[in-house]
SEROKE-57803 format. One line per 8 residues: number of its first residue (from 1); their letters; for each residue x, y, z of N, C-alpha, C. Coordinates in pm, 1 decimal. Layout:
% residues N
NUM> A> X:Y:Z:X:Y:Z:X:Y:Z; ...
This chain:
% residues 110
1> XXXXXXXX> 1790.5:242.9:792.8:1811.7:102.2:761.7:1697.6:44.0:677.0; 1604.6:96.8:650.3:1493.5:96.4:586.9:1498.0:83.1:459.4; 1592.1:169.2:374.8:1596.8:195.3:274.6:1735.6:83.6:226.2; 1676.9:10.9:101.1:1775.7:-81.9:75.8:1917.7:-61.0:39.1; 1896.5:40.4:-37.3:2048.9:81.0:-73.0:2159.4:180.2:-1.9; 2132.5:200.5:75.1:2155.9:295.0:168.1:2226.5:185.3:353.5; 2217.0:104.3:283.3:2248.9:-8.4:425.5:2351.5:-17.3:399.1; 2459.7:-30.3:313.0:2588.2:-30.4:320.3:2655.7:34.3:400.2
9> XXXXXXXX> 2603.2:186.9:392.1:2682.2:265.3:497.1:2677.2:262.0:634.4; 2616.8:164.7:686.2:2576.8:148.5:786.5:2701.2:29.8:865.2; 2713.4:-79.2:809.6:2732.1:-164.4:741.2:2927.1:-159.8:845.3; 2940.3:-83.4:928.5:3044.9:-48.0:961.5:3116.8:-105.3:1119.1; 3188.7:-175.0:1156.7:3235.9:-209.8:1266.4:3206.1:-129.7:1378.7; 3198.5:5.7:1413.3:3195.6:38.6:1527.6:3024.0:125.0:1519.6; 2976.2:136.2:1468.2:2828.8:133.2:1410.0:2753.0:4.8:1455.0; 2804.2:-172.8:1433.5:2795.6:-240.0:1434.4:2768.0:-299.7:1619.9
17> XXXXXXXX> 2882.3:-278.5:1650.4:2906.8:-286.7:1806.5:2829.3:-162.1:1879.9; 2815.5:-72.9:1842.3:2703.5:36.1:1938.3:2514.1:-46.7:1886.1; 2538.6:-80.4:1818.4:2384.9:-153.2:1824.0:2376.8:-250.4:1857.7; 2470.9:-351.8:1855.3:2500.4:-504.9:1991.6:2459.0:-415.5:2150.5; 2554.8:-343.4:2175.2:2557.6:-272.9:2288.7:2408.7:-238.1:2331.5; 2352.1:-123.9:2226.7:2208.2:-84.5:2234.0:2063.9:-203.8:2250.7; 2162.7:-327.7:2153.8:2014.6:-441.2:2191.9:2000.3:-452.7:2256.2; 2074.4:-506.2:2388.0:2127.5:-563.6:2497.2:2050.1:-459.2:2627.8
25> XXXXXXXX> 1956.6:-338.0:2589.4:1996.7:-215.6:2668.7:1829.3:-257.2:2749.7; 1835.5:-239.7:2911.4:1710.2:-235.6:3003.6:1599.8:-200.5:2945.3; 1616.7:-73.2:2874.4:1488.7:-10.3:2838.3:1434.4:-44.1:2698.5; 1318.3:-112.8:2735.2:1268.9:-183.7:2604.9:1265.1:-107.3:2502.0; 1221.3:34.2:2457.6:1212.7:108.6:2375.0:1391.9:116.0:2270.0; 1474.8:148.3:2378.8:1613.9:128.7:2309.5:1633.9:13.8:2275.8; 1620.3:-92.7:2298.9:1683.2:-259.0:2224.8:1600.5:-283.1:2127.2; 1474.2:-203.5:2109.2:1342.9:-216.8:2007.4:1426.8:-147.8:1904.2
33> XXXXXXXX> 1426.1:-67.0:1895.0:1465.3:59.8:1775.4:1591.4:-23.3:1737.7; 1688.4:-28.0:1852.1:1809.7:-119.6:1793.6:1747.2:-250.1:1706.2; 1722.2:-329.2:1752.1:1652.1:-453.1:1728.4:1639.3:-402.7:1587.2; 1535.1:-341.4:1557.6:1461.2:-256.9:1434.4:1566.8:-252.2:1323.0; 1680.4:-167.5:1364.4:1786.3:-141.5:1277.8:1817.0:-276.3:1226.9; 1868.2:-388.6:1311.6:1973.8:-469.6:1313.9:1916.1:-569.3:1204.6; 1728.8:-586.0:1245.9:1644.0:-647.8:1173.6:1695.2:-635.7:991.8; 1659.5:-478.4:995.5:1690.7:-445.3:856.5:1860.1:-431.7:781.4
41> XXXXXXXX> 1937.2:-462.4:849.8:2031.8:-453.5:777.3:2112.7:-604.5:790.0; 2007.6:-710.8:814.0:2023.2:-873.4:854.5:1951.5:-900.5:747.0; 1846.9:-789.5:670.6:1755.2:-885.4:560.8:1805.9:-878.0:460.9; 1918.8:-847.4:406.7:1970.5:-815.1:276.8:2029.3:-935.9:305.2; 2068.7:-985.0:160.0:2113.8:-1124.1:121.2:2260.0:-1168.1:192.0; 2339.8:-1241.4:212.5:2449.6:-1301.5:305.2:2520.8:-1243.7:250.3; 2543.6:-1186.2:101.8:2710.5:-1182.6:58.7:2716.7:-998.4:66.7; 2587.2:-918.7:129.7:2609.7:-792.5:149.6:2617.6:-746.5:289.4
49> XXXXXXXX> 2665.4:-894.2:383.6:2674.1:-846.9:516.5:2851.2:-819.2:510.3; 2897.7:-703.6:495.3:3052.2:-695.1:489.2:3094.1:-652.6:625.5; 3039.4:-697.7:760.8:3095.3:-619.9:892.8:3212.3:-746.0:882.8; 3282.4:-704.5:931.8:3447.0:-786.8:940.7:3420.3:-806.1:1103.8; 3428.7:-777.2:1168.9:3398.5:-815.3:1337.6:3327.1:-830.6:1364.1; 3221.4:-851.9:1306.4:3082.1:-931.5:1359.5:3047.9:-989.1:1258.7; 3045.2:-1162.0:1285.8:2975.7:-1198.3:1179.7:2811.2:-1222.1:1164.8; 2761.6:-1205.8:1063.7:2596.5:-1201.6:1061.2:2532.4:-1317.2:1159.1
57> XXXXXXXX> 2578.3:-1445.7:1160.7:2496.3:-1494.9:1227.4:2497.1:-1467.3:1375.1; 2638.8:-1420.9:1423.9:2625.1:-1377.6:1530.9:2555.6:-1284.1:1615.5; 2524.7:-1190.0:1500.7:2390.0:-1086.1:1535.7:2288.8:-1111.3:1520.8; 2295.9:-1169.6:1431.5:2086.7:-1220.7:1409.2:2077.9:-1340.5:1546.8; 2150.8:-1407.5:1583.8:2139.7:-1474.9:1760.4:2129.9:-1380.3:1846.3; 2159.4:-1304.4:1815.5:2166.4:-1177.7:1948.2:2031.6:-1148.3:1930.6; 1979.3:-1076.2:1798.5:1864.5:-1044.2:1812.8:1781.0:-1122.1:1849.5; 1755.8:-1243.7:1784.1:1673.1:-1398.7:1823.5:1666.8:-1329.3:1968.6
65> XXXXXXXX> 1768.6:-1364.7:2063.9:1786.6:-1358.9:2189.8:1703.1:-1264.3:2278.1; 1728.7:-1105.8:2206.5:1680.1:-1053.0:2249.7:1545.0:-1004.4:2258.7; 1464.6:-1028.1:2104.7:1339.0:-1079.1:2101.5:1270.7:-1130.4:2192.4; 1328.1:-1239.4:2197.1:1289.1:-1376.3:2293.1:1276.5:-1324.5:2443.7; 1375.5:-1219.1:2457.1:1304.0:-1203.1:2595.4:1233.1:-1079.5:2631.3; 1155.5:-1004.9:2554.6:1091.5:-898.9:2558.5:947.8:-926.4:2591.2; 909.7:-873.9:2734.8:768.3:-856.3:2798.7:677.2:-787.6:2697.5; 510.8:-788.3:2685.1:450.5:-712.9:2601.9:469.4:-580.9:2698.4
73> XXXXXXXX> 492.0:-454.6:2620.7:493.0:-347.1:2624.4:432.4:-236.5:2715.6; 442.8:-186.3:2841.6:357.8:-139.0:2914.2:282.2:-10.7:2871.0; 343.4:53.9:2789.7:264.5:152.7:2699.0:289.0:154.9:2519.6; 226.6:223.9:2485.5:289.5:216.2:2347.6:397.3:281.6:2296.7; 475.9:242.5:2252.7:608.0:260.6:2218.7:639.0:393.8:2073.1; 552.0:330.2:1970.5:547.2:419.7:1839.6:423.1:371.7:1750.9; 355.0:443.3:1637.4:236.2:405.9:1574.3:314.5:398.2:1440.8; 285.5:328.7:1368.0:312.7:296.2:1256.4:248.8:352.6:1184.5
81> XXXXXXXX> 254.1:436.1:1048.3:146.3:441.5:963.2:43.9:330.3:814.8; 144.5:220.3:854.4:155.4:145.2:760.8:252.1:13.6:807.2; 238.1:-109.7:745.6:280.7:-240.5:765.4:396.0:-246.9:630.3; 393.9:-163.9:573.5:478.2:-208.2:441.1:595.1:-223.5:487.7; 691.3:-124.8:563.4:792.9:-166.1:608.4:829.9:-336.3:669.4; 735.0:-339.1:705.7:759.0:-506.6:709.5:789.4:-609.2:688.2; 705.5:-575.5:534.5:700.7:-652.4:462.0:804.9:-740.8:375.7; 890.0:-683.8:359.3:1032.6:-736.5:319.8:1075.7:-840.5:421.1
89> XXXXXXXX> 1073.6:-814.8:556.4:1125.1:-856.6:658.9:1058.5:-1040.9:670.7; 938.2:-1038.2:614.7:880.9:-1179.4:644.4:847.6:-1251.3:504.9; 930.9:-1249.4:418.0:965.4:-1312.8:318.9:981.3:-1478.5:304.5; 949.1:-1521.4:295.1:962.8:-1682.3:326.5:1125.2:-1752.3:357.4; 1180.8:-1697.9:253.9:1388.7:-1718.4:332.3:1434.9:-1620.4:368.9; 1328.4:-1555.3:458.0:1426.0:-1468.1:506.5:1471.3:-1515.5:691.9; 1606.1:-1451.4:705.6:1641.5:-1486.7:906.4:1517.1:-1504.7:951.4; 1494.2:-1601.0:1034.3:1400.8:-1616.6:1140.9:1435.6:-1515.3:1222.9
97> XXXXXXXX> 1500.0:-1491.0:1270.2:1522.8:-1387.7:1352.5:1444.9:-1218.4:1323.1; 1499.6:-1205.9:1181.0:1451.9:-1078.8:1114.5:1284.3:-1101.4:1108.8; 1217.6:-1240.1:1123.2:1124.5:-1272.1:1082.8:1031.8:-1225.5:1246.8; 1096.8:-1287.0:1317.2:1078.6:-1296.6:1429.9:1079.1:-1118.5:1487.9; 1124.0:-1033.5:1443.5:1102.4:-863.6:1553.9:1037.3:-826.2:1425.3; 1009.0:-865.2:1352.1:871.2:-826.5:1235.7:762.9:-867.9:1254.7; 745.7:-962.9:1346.0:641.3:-1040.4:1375.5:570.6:-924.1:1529.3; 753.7:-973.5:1601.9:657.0:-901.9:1714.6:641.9:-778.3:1710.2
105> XXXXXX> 707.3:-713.8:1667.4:666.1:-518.6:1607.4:499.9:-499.5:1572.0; 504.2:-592.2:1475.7:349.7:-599.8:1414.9:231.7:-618.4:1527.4; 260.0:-743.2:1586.5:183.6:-794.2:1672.2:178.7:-709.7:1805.5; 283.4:-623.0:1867.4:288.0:-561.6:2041.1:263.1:-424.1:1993.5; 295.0:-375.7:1875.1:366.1:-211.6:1843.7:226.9:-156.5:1751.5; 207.4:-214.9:1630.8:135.8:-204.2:1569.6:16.3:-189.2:1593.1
């Protein structure tokens, strides 16, 4: 989901609903990575969100949501080698939401 052009294929109804499912999931590490995905394929511009059963804002609330309720981390989760991936993510118009698990990735993970 990382890679910009390559998010289309992703981009798919039942693809779509297994990562709702996955945000939603006890173990912080799985709703993270989900989260992660959902982040990046929420930052591309409105008219390249083509999921037909989910509409974008409805996921980027989910994520908001699920953000919002994530404890800091009892161990570390993954090391980053770098912040660049990020960087897209906290763009000045970009989702608060997307803004928001870029923030806390950086800040708990990083």
């Amino acid at each position: 989901s990382e890679v910009s052009w390559l998010r289309f294929s992703l981009l798919l109804d039942p693809f779509i609903q297994v990562l709702r499912s996955l945000l939603k999931s006890k173990t912080i590490e799985v709703s993270y990575f989900a989260a992660g995905i959902v982040a990046h394929l929420a930052s591309d511009k409105p008219e390249r969100w083509i999921v037909e059963g989910t509409p974008k804002y409805v996921i980027t609330s989910e994520l908001w949501n699920v953000v919002s309720s994530w404890n800091y981390p009892d161990e570390e989760m993954v090391a980053y080698r770098s912040f660049k991936p990020f960087f897209p993510l906290l763009v000045p118009k970009q989702e608060e939401a997307v803004q928001l698990w870029a923030v806390w990735a950086i800040h708990h993970v990083c």
